[in-house]
C-alpha positions in Angstrom: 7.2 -27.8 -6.6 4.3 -25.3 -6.1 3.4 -22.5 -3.6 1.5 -24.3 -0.4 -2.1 -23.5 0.2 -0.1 -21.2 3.6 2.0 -19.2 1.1 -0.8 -18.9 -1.7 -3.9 -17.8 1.7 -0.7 -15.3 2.8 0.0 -13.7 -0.8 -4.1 -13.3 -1.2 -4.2 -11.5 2.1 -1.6 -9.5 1.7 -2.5 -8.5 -1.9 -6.0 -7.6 -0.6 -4.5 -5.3 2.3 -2.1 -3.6 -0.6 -4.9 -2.9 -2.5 -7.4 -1.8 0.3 -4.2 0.6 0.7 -4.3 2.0 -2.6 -1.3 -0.3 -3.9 -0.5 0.2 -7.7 0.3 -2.7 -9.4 0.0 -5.5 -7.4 1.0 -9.0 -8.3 2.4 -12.3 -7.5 4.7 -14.5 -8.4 5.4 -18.4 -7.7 9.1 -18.4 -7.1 9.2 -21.9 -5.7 10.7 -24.2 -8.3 13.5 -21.3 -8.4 14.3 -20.5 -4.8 14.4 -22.5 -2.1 14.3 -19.8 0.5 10.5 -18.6 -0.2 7.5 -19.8 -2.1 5.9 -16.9 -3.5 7.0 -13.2 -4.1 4.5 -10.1 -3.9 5.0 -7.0 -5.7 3.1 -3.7 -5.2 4.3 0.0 -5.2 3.1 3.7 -4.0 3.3 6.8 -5.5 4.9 8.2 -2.3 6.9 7.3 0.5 4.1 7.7 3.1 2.2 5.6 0.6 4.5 3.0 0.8 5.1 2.9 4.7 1.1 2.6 5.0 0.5 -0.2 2.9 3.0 -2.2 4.4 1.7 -1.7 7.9 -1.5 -2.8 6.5 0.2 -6.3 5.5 1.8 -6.3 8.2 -1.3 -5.8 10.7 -3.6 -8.0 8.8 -1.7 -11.1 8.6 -1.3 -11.2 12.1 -4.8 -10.4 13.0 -5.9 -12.9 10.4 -3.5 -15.6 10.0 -1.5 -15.0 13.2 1.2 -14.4 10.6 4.2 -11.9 11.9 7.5 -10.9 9.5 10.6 -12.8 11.0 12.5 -9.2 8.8 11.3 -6.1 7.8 14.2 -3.7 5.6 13.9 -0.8 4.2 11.7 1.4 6.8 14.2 4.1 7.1 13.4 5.7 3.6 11.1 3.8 2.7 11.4 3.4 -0.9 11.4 -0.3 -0.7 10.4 -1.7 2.2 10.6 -5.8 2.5 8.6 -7.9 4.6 10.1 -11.8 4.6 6.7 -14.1 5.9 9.6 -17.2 4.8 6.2 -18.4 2.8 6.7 -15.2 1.2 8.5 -12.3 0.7 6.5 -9.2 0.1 8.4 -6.2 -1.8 6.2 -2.7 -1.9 8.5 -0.2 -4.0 8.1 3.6 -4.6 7.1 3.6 -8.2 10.2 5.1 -9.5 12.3 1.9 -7.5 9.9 -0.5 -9.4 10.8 1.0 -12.5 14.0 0.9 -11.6 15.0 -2.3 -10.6 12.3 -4.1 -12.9 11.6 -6.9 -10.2 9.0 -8.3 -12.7 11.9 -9.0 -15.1 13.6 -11.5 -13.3 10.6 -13.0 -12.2 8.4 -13.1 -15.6 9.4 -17.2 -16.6 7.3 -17.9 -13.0 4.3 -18.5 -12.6 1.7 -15.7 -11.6 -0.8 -16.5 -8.3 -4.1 -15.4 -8.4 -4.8 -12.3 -6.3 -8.2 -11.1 -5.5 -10.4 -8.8 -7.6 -9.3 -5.7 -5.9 -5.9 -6.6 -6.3 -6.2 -7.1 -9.6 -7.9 -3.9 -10.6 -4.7 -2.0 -9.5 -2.8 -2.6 -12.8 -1.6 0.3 -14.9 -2.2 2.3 -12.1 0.5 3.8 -11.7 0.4 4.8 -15.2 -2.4 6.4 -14.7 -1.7 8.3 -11.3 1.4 9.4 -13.7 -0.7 10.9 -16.7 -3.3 12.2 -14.3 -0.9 14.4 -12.1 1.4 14.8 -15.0 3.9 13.6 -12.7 5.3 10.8 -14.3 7.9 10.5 -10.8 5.4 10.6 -8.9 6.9 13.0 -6.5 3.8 15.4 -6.1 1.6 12.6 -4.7 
């Protein structure tokens, strides 16, 4: 089984909106021969919590305006370190950097395959890397 053309038009928007948002590290993952509660799994993470909260509500505004798409859950908004948005298509996870690290989503998910995401999306590996040696703030607290 492979991600629908729904969850794969979803992930694509929603990786666009991360990285119109500044998102670092954006990618996908096609987590449908594996689970059987989701199709596809996006990964992106911020520097900072404010960061984090605004590329969410990015997702979150521009699959509805677009694809009439809303979250049936959203976790995580209290602190948001890790805030979750579950499409059912997809689930989208955007991390402050030092939870990515942390919990090393990409990990479990690394024998699935990868969807294609859009230029822009693309462009935002190593970025937080690079935000890191730039600011010489490798937790990327002064962001």
């Amino acid at each position: 089984m492979t991600a629908t053309d729904r969850s794969i038009e979803l992930v694509s928007l929603a990786a666009q909106a991360a990285a119109d948002r500044l998102a670092h590290d954006i990618i996908a993952y096609d987590v449908s021969d594996v689970l059987s509660i989701t199709d596809a799994f996006l990964l992106a993470s911020a520097p900072n919590d404010r960061q984090v909260k605004s590329i969410v509500d990015e997702i979150e505004e521009r699959l509805n305006k677009e694809l009439g798409a809303k979250p049936v859950r959203r976790e995580g908004d209290r602190d948001a370190r890790w805030i979750l948005l579950d499409y059912i298509d997809i689930v989208v996870h955007v991390q402050h950097s030092e939870e990515r690290v942390f919990y090393a989503l990409e990990r479990l998910w690394k024998d699935c395959p990868e969807l294609p995401l859009p230029d822009d999306a693309l462009k935002t590996r190593g970025k937080a890397d690079e935000h890191a040696r730039l600011t010489g703030d490798p937790e990327g607290e002064l962001s």
